[in-house]
C-alpha positions as CSV (number, residue, x, y, z in Angstrom):
1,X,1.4,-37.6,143.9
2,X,-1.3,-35.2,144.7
3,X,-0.3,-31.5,145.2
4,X,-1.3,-29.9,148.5
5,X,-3.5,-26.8,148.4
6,X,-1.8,-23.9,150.4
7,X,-4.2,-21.6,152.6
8,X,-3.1,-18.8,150.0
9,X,-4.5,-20.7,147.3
10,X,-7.6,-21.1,149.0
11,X,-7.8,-17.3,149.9
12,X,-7.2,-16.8,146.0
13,X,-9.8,-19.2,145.2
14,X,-12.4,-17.4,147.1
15,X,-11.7,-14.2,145.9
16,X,-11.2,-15.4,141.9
17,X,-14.5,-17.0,142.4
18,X,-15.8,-13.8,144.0
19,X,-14.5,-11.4,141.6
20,X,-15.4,-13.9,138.7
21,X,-19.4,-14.3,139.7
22,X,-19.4,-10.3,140.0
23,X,-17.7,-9.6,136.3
24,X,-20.0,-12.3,135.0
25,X,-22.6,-10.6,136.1
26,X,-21.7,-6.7,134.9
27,X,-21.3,-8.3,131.5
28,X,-24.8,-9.9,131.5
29,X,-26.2,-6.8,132.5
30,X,-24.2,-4.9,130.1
31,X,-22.1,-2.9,132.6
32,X,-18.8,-3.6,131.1
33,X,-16.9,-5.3,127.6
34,X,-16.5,-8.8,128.2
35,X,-12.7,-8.3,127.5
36,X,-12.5,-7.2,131.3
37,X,-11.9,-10.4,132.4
38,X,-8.5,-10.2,131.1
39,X,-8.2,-7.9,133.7
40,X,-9.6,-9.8,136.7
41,X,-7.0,-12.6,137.3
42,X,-5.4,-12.3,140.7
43,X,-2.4,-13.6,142.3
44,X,-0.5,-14.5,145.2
45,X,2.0,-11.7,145.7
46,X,3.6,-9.0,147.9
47,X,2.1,-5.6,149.4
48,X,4.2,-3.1,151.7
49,X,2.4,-1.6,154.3
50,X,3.5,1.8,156.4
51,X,5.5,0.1,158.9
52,X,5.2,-3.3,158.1
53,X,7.8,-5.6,156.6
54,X,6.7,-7.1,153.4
55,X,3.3,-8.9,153.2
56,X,1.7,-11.2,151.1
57,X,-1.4,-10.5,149.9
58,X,-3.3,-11.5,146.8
59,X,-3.0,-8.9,143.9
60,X,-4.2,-8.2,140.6
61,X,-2.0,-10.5,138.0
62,X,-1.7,-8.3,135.4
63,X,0.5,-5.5,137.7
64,X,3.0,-7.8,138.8
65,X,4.7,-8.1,135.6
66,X,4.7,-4.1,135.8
67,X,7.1,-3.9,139.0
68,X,8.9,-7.3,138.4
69,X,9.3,-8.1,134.9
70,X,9.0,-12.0,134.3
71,X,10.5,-13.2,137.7
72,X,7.9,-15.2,139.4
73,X,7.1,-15.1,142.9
74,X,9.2,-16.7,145.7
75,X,7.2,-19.6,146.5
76,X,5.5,-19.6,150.4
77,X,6.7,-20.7,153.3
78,X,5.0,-23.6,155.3
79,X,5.6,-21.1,158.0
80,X,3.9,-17.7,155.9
81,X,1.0,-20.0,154.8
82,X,0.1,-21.3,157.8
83,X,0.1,-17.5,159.3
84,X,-2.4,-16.2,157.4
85,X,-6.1,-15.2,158.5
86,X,-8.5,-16.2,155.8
87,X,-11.1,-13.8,156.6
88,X,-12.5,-12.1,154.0
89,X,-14.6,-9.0,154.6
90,X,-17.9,-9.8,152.6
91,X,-19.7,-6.8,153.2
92,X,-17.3,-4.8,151.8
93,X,-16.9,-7.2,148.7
94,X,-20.8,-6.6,148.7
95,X,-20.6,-3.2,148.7
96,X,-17.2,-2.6,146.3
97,X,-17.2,-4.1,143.3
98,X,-15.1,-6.0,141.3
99,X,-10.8,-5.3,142.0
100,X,-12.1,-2.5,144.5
101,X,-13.9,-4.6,147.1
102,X,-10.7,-7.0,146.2
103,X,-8.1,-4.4,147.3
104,X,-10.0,-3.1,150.4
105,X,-11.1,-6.7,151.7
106,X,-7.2,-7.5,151.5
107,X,-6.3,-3.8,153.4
108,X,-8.7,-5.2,156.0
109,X,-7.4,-9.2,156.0
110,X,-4.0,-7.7,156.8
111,X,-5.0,-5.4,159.2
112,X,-4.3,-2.3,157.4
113,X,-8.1,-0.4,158.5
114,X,-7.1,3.1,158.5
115,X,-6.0,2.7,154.6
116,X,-8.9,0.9,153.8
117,X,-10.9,3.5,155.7
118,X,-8.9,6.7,153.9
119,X,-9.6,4.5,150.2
120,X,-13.4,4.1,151.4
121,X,-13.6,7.9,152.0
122,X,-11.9,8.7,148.7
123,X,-13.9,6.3,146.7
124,X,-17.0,8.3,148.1
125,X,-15.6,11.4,147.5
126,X,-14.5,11.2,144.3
127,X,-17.2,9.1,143.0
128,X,-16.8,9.7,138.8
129,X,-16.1,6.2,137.6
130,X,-12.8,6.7,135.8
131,X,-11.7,7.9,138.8
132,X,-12.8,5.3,140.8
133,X,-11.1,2.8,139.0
134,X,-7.5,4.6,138.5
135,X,-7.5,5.4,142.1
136,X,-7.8,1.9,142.8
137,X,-5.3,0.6,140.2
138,X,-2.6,2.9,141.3
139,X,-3.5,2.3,145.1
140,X,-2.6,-1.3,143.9
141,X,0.6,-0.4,142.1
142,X,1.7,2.0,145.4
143,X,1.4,-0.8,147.4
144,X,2.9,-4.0,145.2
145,X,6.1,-1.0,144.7
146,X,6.4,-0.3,148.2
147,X,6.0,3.7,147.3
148,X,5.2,5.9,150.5
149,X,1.5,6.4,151.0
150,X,1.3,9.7,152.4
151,X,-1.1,10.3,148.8
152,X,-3.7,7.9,150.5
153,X,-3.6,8.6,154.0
154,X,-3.2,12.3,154.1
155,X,-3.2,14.6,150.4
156,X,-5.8,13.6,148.0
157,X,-8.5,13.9,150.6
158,X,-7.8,17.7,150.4
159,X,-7.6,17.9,146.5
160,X,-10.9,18.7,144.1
161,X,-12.0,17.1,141.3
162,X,-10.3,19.2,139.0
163,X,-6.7,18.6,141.5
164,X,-7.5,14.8,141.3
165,X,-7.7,15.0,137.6
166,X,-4.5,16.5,137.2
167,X,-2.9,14.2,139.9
168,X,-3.9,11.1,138.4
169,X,-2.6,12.6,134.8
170,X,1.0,13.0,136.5
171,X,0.9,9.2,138.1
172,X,0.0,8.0,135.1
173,X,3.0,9.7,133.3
174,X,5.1,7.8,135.5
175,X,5.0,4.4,133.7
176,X,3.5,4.3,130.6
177,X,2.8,0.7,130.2
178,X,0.4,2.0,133.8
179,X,-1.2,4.1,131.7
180,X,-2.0,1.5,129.1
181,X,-3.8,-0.6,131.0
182,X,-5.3,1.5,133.0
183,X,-7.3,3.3,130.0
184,X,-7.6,0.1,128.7
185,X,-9.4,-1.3,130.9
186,X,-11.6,1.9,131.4
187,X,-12.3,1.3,127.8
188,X,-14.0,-1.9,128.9
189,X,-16.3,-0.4,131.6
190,X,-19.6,0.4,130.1
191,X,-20.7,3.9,131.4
């Protein structure tokens, strides 16, 4: 018997395809280690939102074993799949790259705007390219731990370079195994 395809998996598809074409790509062109892939397989999992009961959103694979060990997901409703919106937002997978453009298309999907508008802002403002991409992996982790977001929304908009650096050194501290695979994978982006 043939397995049905969930409207999750097809939302996954679209963005492993998605974020798949784009790595391909920055490893043709030299932009990053090939070994980056290992980085770029997402999931079906769970975000918390301010407010909001617990969501279901698709997340980077290699954090979920961070936060929940080796318990797999609770498998979807009929009800939770057939709830969600599908729509992507293409120009901002145009204009953010790789897990990035993944994180803020799924703020918008689930109709989370003013974060994706507070992470746009500080991706422009802090535009140094380690920082970039640990602000966006420890956005991720915030949200897959359910950890208040008053960073995002509020704080780090009023810190300098210098704060940030210092901020992100502390968050890091907090799980090592974090840490780890967040400077690996900077060690895999091409500068």
């Amino acid at each position: 018997m043939k397995e049905t395809k969930t409207r999750y998996d097809s939302l996954l598809d679209s963005y492993q395809r998605w974020l798949n074409g784009f790595t391909k790509l920055a490893i043709i062109n030299g932009m990053c280690h090939p070994n980056i892939q290992s980085s770029h397989h997402l999931m079906v999992g769970n975000l918390y939102f301010p407010g909001t009961r617990l969501v279901t959103a698709v997340v980077p694979h290699c954090l979920y074993p961070l936060i929940y060990d080796k318990q797999p997901p609770e498998p979807l409703s009929v009800i939770t799949d057939m709830q969600i919106s599908l729509g992507t937002d293409q120009k901002i997978l145009m204009r953010h790259p790789m897990l990035e453009g993944i994180l803020l298309s799924e703020c918008i999907r689930l109709k989370q705007r003013p974060l994706a508008n507070k992470l746009i802002s500080l991706l422009q403002q802090f535009c140094i390219t380690k920082h970039r991409f640990k602000l966006v992996w420890l956005c991720w982790y915030d949200l897959m731990m359910g950890a208040p977001l008053e960073d995002w929304l509020e704080n780090l908009k009023r810190k300098k370079s210098e704060e940030l650096s210092v901020w992100l050194v502390e968050r890091q501290e907090e799980n090592v195994f974090l840490k780890n695979m967040m400077d690996e994978y900077l060690l895999f982006t091409v500068n």
